[in-house]
C-alpha positions as CSV (number, residue, x, y, z in Angstrom):
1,X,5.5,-1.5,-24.8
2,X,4.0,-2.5,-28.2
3,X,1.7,-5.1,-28.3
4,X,2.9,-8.3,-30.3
5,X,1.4,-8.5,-33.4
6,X,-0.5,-11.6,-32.2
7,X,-2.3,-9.4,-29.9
8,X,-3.8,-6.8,-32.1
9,X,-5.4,-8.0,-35.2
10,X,-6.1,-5.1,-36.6
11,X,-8.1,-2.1,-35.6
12,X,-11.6,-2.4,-34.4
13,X,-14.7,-0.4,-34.9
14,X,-15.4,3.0,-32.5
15,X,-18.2,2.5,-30.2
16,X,-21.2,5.1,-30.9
17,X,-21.5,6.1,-27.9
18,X,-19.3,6.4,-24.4
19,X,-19.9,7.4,-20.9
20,X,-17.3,8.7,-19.0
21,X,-18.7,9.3,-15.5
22,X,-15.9,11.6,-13.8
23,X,-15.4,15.1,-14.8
24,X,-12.5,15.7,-12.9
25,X,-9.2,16.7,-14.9
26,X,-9.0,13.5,-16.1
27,X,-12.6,12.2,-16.8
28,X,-12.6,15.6,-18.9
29,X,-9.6,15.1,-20.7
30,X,-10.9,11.7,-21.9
31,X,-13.8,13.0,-23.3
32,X,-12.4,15.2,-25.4
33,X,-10.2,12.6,-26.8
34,X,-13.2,10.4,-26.9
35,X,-15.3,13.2,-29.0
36,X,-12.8,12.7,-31.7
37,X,-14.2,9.7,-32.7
38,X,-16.9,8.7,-31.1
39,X,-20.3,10.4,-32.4
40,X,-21.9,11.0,-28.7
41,X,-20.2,11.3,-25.5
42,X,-22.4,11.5,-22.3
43,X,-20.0,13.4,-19.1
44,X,-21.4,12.7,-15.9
45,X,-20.4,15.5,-13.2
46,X,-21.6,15.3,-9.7
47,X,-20.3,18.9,-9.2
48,X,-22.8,21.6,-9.8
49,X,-20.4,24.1,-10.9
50,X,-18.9,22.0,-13.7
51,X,-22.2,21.0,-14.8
52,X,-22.9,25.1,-14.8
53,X,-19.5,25.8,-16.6
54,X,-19.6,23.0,-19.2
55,X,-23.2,24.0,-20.1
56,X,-22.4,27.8,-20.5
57,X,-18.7,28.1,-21.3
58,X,-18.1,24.3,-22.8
59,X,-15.5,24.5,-20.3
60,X,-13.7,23.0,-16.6
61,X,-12.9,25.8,-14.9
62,X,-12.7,23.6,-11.7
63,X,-10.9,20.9,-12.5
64,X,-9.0,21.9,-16.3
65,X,-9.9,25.5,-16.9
66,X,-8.9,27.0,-20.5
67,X,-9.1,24.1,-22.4
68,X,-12.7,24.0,-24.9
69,X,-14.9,20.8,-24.5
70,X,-16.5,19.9,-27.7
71,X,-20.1,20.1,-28.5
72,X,-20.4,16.3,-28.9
73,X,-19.9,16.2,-24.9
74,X,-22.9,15.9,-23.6
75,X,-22.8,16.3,-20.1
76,X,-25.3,15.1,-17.8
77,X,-25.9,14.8,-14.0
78,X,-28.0,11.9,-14.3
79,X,-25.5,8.3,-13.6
80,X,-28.4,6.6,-14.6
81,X,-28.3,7.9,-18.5
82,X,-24.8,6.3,-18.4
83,X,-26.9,3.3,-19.3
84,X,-27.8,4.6,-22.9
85,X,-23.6,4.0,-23.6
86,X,-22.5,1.2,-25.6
87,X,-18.9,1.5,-23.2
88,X,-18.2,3.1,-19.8
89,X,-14.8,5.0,-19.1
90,X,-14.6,5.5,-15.1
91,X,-12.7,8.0,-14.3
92,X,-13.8,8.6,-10.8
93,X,-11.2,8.7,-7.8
94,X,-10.1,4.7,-7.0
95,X,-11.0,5.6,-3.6
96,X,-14.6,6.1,-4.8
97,X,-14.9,3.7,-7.4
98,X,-16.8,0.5,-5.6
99,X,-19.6,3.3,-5.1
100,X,-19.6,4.0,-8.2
101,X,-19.9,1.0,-9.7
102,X,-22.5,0.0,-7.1
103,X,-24.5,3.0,-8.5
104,X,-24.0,1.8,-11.9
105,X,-24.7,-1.5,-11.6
106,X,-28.6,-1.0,-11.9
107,X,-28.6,0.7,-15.1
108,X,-25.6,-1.5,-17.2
109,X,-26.5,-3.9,-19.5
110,X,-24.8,-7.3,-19.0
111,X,-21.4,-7.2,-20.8
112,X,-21.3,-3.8,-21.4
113,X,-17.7,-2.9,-21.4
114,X,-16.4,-1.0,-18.4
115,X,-12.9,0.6,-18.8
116,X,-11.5,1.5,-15.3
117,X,-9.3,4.9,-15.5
118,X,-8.2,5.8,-12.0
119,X,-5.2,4.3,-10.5
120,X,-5.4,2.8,-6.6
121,X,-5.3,0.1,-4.2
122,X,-8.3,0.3,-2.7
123,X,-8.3,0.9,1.1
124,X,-9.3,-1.6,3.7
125,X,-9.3,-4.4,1.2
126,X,-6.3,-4.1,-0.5
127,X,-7.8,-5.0,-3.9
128,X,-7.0,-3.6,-7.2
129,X,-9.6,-1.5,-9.1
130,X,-9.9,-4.4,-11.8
131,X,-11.1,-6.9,-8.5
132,X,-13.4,-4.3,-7.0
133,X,-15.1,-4.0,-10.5
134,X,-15.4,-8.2,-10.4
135,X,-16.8,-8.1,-6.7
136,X,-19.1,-5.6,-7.7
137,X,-20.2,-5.8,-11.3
138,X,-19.1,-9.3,-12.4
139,X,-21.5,-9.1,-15.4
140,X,-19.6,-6.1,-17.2
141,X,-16.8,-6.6,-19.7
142,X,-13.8,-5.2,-17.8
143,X,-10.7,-3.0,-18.7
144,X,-8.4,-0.4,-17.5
145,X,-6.5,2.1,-18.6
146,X,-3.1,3.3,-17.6
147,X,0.1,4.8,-18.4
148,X,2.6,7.8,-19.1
149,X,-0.2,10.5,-18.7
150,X,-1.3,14.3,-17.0
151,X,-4.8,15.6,-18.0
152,X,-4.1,19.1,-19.1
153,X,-1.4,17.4,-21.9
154,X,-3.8,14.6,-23.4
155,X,-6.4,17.4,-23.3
156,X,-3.8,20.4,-25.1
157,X,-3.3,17.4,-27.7
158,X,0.3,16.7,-27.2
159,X,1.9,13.6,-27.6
160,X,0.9,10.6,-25.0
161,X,1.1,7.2,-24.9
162,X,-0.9,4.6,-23.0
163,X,-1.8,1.0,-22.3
164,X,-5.4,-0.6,-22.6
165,X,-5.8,-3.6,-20.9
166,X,-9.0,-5.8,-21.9
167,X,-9.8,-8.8,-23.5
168,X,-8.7,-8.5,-27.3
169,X,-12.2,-7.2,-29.3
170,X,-12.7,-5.3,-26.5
171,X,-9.4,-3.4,-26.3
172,X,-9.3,-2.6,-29.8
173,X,-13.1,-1.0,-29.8
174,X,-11.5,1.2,-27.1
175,X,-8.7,2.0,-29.3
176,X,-10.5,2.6,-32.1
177,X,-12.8,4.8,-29.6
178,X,-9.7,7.0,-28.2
179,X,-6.8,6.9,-30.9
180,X,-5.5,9.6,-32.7
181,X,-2.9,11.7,-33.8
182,X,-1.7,12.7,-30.5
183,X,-3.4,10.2,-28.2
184,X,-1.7,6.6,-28.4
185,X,-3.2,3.5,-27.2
186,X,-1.5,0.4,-26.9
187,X,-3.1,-3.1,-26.4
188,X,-2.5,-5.6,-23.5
189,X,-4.7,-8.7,-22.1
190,X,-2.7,-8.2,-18.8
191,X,-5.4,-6.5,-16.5
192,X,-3.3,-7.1,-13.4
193,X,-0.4,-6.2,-14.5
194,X,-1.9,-2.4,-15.8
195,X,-4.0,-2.1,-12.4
196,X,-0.9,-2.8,-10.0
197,X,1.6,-0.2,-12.2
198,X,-0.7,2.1,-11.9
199,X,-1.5,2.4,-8.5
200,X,2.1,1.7,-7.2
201,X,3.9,4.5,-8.5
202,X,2.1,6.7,-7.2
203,X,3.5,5.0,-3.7
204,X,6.9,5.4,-5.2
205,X,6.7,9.0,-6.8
206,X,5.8,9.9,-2.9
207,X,8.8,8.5,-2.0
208,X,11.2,10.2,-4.9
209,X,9.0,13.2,-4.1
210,X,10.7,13.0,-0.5
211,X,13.8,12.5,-1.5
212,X,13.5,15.9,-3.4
213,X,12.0,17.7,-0.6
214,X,14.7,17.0,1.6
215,X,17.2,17.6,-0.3
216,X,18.8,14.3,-0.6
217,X,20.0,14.4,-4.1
218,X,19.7,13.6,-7.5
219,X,21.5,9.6,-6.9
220,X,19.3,9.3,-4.1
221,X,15.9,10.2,-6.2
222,X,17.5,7.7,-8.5
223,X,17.8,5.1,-6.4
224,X,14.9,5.5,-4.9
225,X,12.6,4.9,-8.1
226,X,14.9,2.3,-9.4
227,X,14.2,0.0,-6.0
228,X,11.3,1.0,-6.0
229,X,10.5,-0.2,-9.3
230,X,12.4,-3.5,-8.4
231,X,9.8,-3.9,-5.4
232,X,6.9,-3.1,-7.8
233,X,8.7,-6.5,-10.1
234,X,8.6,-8.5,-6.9
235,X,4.6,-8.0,-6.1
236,X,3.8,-7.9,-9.8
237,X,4.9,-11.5,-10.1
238,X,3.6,-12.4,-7.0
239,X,-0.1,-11.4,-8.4
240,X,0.9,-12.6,-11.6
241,X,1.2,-9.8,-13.6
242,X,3.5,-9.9,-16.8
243,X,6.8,-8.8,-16.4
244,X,6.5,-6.7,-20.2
245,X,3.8,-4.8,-18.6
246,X,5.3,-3.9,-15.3
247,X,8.5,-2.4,-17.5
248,X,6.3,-0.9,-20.3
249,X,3.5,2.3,-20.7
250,X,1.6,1.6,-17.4
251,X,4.7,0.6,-15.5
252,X,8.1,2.4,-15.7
253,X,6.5,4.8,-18.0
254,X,4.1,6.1,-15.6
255,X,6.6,5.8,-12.8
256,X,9.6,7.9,-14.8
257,X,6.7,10.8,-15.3
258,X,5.3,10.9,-11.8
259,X,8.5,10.3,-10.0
260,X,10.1,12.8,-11.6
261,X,7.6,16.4,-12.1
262,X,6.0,18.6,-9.2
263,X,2.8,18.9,-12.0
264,X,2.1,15.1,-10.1
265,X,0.3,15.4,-7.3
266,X,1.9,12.6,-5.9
267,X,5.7,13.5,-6.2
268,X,4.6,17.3,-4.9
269,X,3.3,15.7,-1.9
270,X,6.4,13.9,-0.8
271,X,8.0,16.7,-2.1
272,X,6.0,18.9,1.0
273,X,6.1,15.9,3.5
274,X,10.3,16.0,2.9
275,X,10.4,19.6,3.3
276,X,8.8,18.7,6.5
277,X,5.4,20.0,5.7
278,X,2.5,18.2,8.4
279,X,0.3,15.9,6.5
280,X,-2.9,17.7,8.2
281,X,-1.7,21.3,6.5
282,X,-1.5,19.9,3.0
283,X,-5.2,18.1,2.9
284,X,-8.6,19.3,3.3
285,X,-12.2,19.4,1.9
286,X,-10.2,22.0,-1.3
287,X,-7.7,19.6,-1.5
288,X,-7.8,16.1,-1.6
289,X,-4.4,14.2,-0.9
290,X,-2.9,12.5,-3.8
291,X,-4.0,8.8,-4.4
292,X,-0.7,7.4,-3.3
293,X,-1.6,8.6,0.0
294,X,-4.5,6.3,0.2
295,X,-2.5,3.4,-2.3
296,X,0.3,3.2,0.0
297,X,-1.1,0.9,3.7
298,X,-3.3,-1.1,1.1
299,X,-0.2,-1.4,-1.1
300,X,1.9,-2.8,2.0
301,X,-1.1,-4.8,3.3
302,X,-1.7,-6.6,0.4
303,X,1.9,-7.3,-0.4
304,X,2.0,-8.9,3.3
305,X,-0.6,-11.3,2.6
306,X,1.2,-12.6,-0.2
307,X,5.0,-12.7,1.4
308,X,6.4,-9.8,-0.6
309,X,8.7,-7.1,1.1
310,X,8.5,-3.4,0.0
311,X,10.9,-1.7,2.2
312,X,10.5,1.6,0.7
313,X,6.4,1.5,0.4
314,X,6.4,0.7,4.2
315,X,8.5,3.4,4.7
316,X,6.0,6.1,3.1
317,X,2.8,4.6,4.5
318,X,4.9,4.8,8.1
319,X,5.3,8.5,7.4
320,X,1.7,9.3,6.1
321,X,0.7,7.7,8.9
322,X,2.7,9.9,11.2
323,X,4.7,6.9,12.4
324,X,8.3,8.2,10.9
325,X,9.5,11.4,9.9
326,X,11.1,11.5,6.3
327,X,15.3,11.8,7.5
328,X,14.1,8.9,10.1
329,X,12.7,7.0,7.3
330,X,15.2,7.4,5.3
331,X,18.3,6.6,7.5
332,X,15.8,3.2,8.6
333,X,16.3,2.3,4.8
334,X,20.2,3.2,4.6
335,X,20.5,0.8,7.3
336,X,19.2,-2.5,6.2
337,X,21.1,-5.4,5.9
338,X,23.3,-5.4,2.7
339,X,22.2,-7.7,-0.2
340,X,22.4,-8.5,-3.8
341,X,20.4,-6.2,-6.0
């Protein structure tokens, strides 16, 4: 959704220089967006054979092969160079992101502005990613990113939207940093709000994903993201999120795209589990299971501890965690008491 116009006064200046430390599909893609107007970009990749490609080839081939990373990418292997950045863009895995940070930490100057870019709940502690970022670097000025958006598009150029969540200056130097012609970014002050949308679709595209791999139906998918997205509502306020965001960019949006293509890793996963796939066959060291896999006990446990229900997230952490099979699932769902919607 657009931003009110007492929310964005006006555009602010592009920082001079960004770190994105990530070079996955996504961390990539940034920086490419980022190199439009920002004068030096520094890529940190842990991976040896990015680091080999990008310095030969100015290209991914591991993670978003055949798309040409310009030369004001600088990419480095170093985290602690990420220091030199006037703004941080983390695009690392959720899973992996108190780590980072932790790593970070040491070479950050206080209030340097740290934009989170993954999507998660993170395990164990059922925090979002913009919490983890306060436990662990409480000094940095903190934002996240989220919304409507695959890699390989926002890297091709075409048309995407998203939301920036931060405190006003901040989000508009990061729009200023990332806007333009193709690349949209929309303002918010509602941190929660963009951290939680993000990280529950991908519980619910898992579920839609399911529907689709068993065969259940066009109505059922339906149903099945438009609950979903009415259990998403119920935590949001719980956590106190805005309603605006939850049905905007980094809420529905992202949920209609990842609940509805097999290029999301998410959906193509429930997709596999409803087709009756094992868990164990579609994971390994080559092939990291979709966030939602991870999102969806933390999603559940958190909810819990604040007296929300989410019937259909319990129901897809029960069958990642080999508890339920997807029909079982399913018919536990059709069975529930009737109510009012």
């Amino acid at each position: 959704m657009a931003s009110s116009p007492s929310s964005n006064k006006g555009p602010g200046r592009p920082y001079a220089r960004i770190a994105v430390v990530g070079a996955g599909a996504w961390g990539t893609a940034l920086a490419i967006v980022a190199a439009a107007n920002v004068p030096k970009v520094l890529l940190w990749a842990r991976e040896a054979a990015v680091l080999q490609d990008l310095a030969r080839s100015r290209e991914n081939r591991l993670f978003l092969p055949g798309v040409s990373v310009p030369e004001a990418v600088h990419v480095i292997s170093d985290l602690t160079r990420a220091g030199e950045a006037d703004a941080v863009l983390l695009a690392a895995p959720a899973q992996h992101a108190r780590a980072v940070l932790a790593q970070l930490r040491p070479g950050l100057k206080p209030g340097t502005p740290v934009l989170l870019c993954a999507k998660g709940v993170e395990t164990g502690t059922g925090l979002l990613l913009t919490e983890v970022l306060q436990e662990v670097m409480p000094e940095a000025e903190p934002g996240i990113l989220s919304g409507p958006s695959f890699a390989r598009d926002v890297a091709r150029g075409l048309p995407t939207a998203v939301t920036i969540a931060a405190r006003g200056p901040v989000a508009r130097r990061f729009q200023a940093s990332l806007a333009h012609s193709a690349f949209r970014p929309y303002a918010s002050k509602d941190l929660v709000g963009v951290a939680l949308g993000g990280a529950a679709k991908n519980v619910y595209a898992i579920a839609c994903g399911m529907v689709e791999g068993a065969d259940f139906g066009e109505s059922a998918r339906a149903a099945a993201m438009s609950r979903g997205f009415a259990e998403l509502m119920r935590l949001g306020a719980a956590l106190g999120a805005r309603a605006e965001t939850l049905m905007g960019l980094s809420g529905l949006g992202d949920l209609v795209l990842t609940a509805t293509s097999m290029s999301s890793r998410n959906f193509s996963l429930g997709a596999a589990l409803g087709r009756g796939s094992p868990l164990a066959a579609l994971s390994g060291e080559a092939r990291p299971l979709a966030e939602g896999a991870a999102t969806a006990p933390a999603l559940v446990a958190r909810a819990r501890r604040h007296g929300v229900e989410l019937p259909i997230a319990e129901a897809v952490a029960a069958v990642l965690e080999g508890k339920l099979g997807v029909r079982e699932a399913a018919m536990g769902l059709l069975s529930r008491p009737l109510t009012s919607e």
